[in-house]
C-alpha positions in Angstrom: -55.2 -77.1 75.3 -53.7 -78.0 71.9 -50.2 -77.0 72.5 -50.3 -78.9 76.3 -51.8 -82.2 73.9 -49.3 -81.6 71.7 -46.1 -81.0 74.6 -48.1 -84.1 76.2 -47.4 -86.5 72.8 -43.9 -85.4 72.3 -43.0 -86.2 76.2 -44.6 -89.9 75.4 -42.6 -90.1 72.2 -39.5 -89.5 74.3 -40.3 -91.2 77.0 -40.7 -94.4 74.5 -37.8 -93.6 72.6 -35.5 -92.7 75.4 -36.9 -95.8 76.9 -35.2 -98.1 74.4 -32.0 -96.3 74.2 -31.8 -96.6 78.0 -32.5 -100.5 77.8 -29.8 -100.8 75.0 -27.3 -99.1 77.4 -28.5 -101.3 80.8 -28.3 -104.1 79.1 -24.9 -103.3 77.6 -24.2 -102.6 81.8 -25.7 -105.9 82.8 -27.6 -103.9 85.2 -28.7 -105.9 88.2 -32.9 -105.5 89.0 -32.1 -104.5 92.8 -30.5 -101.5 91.1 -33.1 -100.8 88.2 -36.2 -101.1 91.1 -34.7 -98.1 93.0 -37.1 -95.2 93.3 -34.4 -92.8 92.0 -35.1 -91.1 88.9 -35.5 -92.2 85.7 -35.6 -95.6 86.9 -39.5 -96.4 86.0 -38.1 -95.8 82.5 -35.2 -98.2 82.6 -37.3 -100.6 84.4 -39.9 -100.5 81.7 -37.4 -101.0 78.9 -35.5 -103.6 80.8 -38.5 -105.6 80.3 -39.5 -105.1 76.6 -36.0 -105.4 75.8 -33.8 -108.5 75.3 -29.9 -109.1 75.9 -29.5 -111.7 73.8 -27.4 -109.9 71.2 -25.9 -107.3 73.7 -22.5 -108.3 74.9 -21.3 -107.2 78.2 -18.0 -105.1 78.5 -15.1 -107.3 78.8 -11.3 -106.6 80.0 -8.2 -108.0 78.1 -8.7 -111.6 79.3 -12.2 -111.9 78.1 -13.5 -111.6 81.6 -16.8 -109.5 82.3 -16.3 -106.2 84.2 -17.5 -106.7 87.7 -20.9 -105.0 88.3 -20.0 -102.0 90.1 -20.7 -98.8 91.4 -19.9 -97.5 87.6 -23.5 -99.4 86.2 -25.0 -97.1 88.9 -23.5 -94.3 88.1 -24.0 -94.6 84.3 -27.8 -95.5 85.2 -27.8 -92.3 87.4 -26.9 -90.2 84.2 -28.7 -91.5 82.4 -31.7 -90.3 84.3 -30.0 -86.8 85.0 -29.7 -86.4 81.1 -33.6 -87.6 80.8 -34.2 -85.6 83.6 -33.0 -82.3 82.0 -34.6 -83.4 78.5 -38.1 -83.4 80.5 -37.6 -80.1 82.6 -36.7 -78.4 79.0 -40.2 -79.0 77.6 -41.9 -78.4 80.8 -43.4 -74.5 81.0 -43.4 -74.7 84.5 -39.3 -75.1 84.9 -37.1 -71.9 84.8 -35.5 -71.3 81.5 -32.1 -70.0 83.6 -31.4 -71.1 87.4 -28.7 -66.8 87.2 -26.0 -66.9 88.7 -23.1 -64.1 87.9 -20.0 -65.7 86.4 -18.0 -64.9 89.2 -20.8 -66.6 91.3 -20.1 -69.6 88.8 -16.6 -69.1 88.9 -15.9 -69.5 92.8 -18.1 -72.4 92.9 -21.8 -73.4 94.0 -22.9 -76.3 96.4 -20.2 -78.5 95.4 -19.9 -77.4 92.1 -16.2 -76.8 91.0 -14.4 -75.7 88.0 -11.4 -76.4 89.2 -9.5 -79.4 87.3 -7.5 -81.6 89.1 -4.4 -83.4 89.4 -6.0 -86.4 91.0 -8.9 -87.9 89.3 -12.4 -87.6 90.8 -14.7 -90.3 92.3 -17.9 -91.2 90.0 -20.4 -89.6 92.4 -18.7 -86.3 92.1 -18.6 -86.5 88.3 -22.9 -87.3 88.4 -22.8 -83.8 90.5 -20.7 -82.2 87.7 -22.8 -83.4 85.0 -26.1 -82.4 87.1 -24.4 -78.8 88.0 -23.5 -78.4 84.4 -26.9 -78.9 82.9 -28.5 -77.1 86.2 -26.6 -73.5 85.9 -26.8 -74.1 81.8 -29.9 -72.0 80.0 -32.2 -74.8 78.6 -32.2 -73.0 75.0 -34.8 -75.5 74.0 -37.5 -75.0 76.2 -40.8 -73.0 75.1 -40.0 -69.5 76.1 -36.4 -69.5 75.3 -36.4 -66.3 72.5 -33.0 -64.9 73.1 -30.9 -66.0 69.8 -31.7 -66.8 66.0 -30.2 -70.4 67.6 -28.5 -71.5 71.0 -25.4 -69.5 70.0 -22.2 -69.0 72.4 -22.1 -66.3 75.1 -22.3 -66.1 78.4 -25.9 -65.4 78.0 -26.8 -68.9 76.7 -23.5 -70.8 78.2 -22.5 -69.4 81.2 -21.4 -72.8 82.4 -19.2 -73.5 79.3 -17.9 -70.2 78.8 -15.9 -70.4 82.1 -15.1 -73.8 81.4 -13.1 -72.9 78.7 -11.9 -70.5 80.6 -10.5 -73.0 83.3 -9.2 -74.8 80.8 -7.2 -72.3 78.6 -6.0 -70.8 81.6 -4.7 -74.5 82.6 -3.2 -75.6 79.3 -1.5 -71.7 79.3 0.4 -72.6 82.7 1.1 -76.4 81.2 3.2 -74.5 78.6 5.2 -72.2 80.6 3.2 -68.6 80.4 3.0 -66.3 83.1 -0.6 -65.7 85.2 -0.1 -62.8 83.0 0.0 -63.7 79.9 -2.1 -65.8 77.9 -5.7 -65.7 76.2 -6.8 -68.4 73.4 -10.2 -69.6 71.9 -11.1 -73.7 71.4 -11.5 -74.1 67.7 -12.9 -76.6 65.0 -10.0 -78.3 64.2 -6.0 -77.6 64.6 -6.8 -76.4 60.9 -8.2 -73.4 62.3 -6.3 -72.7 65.3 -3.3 -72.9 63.0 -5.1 -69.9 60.6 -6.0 -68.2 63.9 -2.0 -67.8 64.5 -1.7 -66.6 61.0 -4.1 -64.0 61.0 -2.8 -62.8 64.5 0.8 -62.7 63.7 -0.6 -60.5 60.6 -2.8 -58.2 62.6 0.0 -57.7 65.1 2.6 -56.1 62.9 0.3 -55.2 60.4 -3.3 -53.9 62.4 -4.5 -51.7 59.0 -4.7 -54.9 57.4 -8.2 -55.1 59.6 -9.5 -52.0 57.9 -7.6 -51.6 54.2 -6.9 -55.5 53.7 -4.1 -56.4 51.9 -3.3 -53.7 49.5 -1.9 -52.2 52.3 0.6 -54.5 53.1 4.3 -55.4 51.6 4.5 -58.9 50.4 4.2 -61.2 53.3 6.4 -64.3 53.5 5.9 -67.5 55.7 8.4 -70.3 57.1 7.3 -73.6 57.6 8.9 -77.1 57.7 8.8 -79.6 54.4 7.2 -82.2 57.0 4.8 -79.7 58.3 1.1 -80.0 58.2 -0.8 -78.2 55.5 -2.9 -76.0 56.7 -0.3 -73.4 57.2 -0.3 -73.3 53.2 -4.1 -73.4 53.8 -4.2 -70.3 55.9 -1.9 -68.3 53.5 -4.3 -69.2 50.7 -7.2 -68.4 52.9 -6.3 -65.0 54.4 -5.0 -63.7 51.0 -1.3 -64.2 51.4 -1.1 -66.7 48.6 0.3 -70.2 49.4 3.5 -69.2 47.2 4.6 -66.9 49.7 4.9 -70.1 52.2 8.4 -70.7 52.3 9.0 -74.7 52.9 12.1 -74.9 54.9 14.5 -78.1 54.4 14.5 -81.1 57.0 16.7 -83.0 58.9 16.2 -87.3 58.1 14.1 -87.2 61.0 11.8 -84.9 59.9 12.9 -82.2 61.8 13.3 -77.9 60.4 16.9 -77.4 60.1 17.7 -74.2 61.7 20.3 -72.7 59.9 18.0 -73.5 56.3 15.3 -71.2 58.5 17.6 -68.5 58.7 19.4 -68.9 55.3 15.2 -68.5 53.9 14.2 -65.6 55.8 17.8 -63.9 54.8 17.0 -64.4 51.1 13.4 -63.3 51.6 14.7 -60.0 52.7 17.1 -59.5 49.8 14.7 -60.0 47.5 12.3 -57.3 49.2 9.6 -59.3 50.7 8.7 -59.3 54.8 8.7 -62.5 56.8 6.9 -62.0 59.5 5.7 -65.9 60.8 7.7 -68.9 61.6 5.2 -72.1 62.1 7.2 -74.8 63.9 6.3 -78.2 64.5 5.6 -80.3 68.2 5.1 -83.5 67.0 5.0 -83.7 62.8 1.8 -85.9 61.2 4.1 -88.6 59.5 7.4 -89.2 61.6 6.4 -87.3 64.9 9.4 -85.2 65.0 9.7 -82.2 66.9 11.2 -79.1 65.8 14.1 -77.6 67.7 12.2 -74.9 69.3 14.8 -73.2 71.2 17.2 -72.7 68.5 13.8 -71.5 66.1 12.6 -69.4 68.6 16.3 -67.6 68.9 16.4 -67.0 65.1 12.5 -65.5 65.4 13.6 -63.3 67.7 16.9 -62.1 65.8 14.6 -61.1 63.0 11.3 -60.0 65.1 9.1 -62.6 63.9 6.2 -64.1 64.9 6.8 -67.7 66.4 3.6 -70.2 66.1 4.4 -74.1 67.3 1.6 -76.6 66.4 1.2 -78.6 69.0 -1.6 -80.5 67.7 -0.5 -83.6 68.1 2.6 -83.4 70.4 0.7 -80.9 72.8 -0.5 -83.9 74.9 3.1 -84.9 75.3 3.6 -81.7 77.8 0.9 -83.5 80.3 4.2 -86.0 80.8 7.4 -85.1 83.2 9.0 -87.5 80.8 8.6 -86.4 77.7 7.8 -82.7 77.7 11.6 -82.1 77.5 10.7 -82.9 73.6 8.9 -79.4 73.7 11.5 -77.3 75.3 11.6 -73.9 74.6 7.2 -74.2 73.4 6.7 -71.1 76.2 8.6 -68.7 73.7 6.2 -68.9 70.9 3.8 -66.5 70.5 0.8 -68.4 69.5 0.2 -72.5 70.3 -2.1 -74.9 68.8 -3.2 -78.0 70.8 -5.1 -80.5 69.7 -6.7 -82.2 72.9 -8.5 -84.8 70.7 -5.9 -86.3 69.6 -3.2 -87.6 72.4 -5.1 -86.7 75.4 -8.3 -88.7 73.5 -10.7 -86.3 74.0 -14.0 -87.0 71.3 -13.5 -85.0 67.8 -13.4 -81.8 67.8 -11.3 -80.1 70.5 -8.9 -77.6 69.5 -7.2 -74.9 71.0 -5.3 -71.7 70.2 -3.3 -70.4 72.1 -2.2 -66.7 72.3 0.8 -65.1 74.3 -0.5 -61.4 74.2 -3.9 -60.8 76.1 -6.2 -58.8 74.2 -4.9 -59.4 70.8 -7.5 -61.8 69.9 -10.4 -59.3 70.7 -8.9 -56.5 69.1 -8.2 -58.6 66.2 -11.6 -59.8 65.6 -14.0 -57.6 67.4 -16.7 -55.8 65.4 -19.2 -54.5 68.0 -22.3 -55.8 66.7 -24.8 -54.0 69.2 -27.7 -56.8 68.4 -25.4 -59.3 70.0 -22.2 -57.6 72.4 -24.2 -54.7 74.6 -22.2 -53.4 77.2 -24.8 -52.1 79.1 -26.0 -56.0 80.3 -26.4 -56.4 84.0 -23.1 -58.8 84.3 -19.9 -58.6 83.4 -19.4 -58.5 80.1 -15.7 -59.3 79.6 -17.4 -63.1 79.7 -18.9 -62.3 76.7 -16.1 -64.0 74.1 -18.1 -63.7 71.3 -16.5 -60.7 69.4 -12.5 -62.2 69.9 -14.0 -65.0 67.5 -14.4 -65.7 63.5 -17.2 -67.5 64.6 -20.4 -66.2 66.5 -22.1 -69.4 67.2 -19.8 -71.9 68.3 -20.2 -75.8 69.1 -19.5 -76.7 73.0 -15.9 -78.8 72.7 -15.1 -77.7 76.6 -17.3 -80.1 78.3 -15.9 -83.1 77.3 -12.2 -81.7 78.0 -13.6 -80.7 81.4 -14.9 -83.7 82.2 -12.5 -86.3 81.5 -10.0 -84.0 83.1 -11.9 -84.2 86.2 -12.1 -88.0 85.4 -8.8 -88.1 85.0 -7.2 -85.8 86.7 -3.1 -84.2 85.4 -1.7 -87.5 86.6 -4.4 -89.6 84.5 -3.5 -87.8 81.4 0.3 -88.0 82.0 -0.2 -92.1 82.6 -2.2 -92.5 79.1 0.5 -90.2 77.1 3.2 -92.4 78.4 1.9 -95.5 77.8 1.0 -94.5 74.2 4.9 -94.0 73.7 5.3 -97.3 75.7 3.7 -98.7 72.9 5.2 -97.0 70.1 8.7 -97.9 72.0 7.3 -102.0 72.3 6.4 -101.8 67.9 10.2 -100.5 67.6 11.9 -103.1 69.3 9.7 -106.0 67.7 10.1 -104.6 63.9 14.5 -104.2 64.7 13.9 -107.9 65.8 12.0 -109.2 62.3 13.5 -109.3 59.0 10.3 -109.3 57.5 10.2 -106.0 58.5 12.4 -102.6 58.0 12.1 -99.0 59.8 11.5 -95.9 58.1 14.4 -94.2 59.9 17.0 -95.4 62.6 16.4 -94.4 66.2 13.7 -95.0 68.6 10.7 -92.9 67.6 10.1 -89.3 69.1 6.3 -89.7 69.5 4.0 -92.6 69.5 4.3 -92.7 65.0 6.4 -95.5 64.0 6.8 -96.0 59.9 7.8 -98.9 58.8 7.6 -101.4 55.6 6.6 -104.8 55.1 9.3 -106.5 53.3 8.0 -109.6 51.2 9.5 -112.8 50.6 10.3 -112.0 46.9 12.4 -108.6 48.2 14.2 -109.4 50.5 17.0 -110.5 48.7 16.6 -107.8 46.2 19.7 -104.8 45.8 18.2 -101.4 46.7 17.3 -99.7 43.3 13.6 -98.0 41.1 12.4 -102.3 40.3 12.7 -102.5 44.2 11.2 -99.7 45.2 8.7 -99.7 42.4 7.3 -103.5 43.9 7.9 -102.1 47.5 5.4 -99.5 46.7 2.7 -101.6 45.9 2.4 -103.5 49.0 1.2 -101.2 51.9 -1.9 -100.6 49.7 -3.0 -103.9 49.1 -2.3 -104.8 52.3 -4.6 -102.1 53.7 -7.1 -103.1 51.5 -7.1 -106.4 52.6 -7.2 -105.4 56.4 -9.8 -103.5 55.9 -12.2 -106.2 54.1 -11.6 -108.2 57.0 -12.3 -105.7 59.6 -9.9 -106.7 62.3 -7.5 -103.9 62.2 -6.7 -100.9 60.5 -3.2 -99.0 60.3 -2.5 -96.0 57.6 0.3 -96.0 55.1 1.5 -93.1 52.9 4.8 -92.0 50.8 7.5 -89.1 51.9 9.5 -87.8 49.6 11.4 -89.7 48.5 10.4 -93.1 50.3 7.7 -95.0 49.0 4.6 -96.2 50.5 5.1 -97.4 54.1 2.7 -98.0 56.9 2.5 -95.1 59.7 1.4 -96.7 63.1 0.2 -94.3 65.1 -0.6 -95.2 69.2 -3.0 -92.6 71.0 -5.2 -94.9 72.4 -4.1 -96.4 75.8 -6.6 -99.4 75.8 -4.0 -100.7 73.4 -1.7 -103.8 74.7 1.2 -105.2 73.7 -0.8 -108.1 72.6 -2.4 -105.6 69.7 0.6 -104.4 68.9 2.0 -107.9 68.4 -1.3 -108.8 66.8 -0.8 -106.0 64.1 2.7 -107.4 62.9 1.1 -110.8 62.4 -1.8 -109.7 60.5 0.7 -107.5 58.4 2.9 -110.3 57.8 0.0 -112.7 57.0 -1.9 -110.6 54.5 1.2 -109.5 52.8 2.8 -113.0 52.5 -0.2 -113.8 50.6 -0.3 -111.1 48.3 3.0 -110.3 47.2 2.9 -114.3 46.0 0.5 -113.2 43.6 2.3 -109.9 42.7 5.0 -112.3 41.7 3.2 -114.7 40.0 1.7 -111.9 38.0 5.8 -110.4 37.1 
């Protein structure tokens, strides 16, 4: 009796709490009452909020001309999942609901009443996306209900998420074909972070011409060396300090103006690497560089990798999204010769933080790589297949679910969604360009239209622009991004990052990844930035 009391209080705690929340987001909706009064479920709750609540202080969404979005089929739909998400809260506490709804992967897999895995190229209607969201949490094990005892916590296997496990299946095998690998190639893991998807290609590329390492560690091995750009990102210096390399055997190789790896500076580093006895064995090249967006040459990288038998790994964190595009994936030419890919989903494609991915050419490298064989965990004598069980090809045991949200907005989406965002992102970018060439408040970073959706740029005040190029110029020069930023960000309104390069001094980095931007934002930004450095840099001058 105590422990039904007690599952008793906690259902009225969450049906008050969730009651709220659901008001918050109905109201938010602008719900109408014909819809709230339906008998479907879930809508007691949201009718009982709607009334102890008050939309006074909620505003409604709006479109780019201030207008209210019309009350469509959307409000039910988000009403509708809401109730699907209470629904499954309700059915985990509840003794009398199955901990699993089995079915074998392959079950799963080809699809069940509806239910498809399958992402496509045109983007799905709402009602189908509520039956995703239901299927998902239906065929999912409810790892917090009563008389789930299977794991220390709800860890990741095909035990506990046999929904998300071919998920990211689906999608792995997806982004594989989007880069150019055969139906037979191809494995990869999603990953907190391009940080760690990057050290997953360095400790791969090491296993794979040097497996003892698994077993004897690194007194065993010659002294490793590493290639990477001057402009690249810096967890490839992170993974050699990480995995016992030592971030001084991480050969920086010289850049174009552009930001992009010279070539011939590759080869002329991994040539004096060898005379002076060490072994290169990884290249890291970059799709889409954090500062200037470049993109490495990866045809003429990959030729010099495969001269010398190394291991080619191209970081596609941020360009990877680029590929979803007809018309800009020619920047990544040649990406389906690396070896190892990192894709940052999260970041172009504007998936919610984290979703990573790494990508691996050679099947079965990651598991043998990685695997240990813990018996408590990985038995092989389980009554499905067990090659679903990715556990053991992992650093990780546990992992957090980052395919569902991929999944979903690809169904939401669709290929053709995603390619539409990416290019209006550059579209943008392209629009900032042609405004900052037209004001001579204003001054690029570098010539040329941008590569990616990063344009860098400096304000140029009143008091400097007629001022000679030379250290007092440059000195002033470098004062004003960051007092601009700190002025934008006290009044809230925008927010754009600025950092130095070498040698240019501070200058603002607009990046575009969002495709709710308009031109009217971009055009927005340029006043503000003008505004709020007019007004300083009067001051800085006063103070001279």
């Amino acid at each position: 009796m105590e422990g039904q009391q007690w599952n008793s209080e906690i259902q009225d705690k969450l049906h008050s709490q969730n009651s709220i929340i659901c008001g918050l987001i109905m109201d938010y909706l602008q719900l109408p009452e014909s819809i709230i009064e339906n008998s479907t479920p879930g809508g007691q709750i949201l009718a009982e909020s709607k009334q102890r609540s008050s939309s006074d202080n909620i505003n409604p969404p709006q479109t780019s001309d201030n207008t209210c979005i019309p009350k469509d089929f959307s409000c039910i739909y988000s009403k509708e999942l809401v109730s699907v998400l209470l629904s499954y809260v309700c059915k985990s506490f509840r003794r009398s609901s199955k901990v699993l709804d089995f079915h074998h992967p392959h079950q799963l897999r080809e699809g069940l009443e509806g239910f498809s895995l399958d992402l496509p190229d045109q983007p799905e209607n709402l009602e189908q996306l509520l039956v995703d969201c239901r299927d998902t949490l239906k065929y999912g094990v409810k790892t917090g209900h009563p008389r789930f005892f299977n794991q220390l916590s709800s860890g990741l296997d095909v035990i506990v998420s046999p929904v998300f496990i071919l998920m990211e299946e689906v999608l792995l095998r997806k982004m594989q074909e989007i880069v150019g690998w055969s139906e037979e190639e191809g494995d990869g893991v999603f990953c907190p972070g391009g940080t760690m998807s990057n050290l997953y290609s360095v400790l791969l590329a090491r296993y794979h011409f040097f497996p003892e390492v698994k077993t004897k560690g690194m007194t065993a091995l010659p002294r490793l060396i590493l290639f990477t750009s001057a402009h690249s990102h810096y967890s490839v210096k992170k993974s050699a300090a990480v995995l016992g390399i030592g971030s001084e055997n991480v050969v920086v190789v010289k850049c174009d103006d552009r930001g992009k790896m010279i070539p011939a500076e590759l080869e002329s580093s991994i040539i004096t690497a060898k005379d002076q006895g060490c072994v290169p064995f990884y290249v890291n090249a970059t799709a889409g560089t954090t500062v200037y967006g470049a993109f490495d040459p990866l045809n003429a990288i990959a030729d010099i990798c495969e001269s010398h038998g190394l291991w080619l790994h191209v970081d596609a964190a941020w360009g990877g999204g680029l590929l979803m595009s007809k018309r800009h994936r020619v920047k990544l030419q040649g990406i389906e010769r690396a070896w190892s890919v990192t894709w940052n989903p999260h970041k172009m494609m504007g998936a919610p933080l984290q979703c990573s991915a790494i990508l691996v050419k050679k099947r079965g490298l990651l598991q043998a790589c990685n695997q240990l064989c813990a018996e408590y965990l990985f038995q092989t004598d389980k009554h499905y297949d067990t090659s679903y069980d990715t556990g053991d090809k992992t650093i990780q045991c546990g992992r957090h679910v980052d395919v569902f949200k991929l999944w979903l907005m690809w169904k939401a989406k669709g290929s053709e969604g995603f390619e539409s965002q990416v290019n209006k992102c550059l579209e943008n970018a392209e629009h900032l360009f042609d405004k900052i060439k037209q004001r001579p408040d204003f001054e690029l970073v570098f010539k040329g239209k941008p590569e990616h959706s990063n344009v860098c740029f400096w304000y140029i005040p009143p008091s400097l622009r007629k001022m000679p190029p030379g250290p007092e110029r440059n000195r002033r020069l470098h004062e004003v991004a960051p007092k601009i930023k700190a002025k934008m960000m006290e009044q809230g309104m925008a927010m754009i990052g600025y950092q130095p390069l070498g040698d240019k001094v501070n200058f603002f980095r607009c990046v575009f990844s969002n495709p709710a931007t308009q031109t009217e934002d971009v055009d927005y930004l340029l006043e503000e930035i003008a505004c709020l450095g007019h007004d300083i840099c009067i001051r800085i001058e006063t103070n001279l």
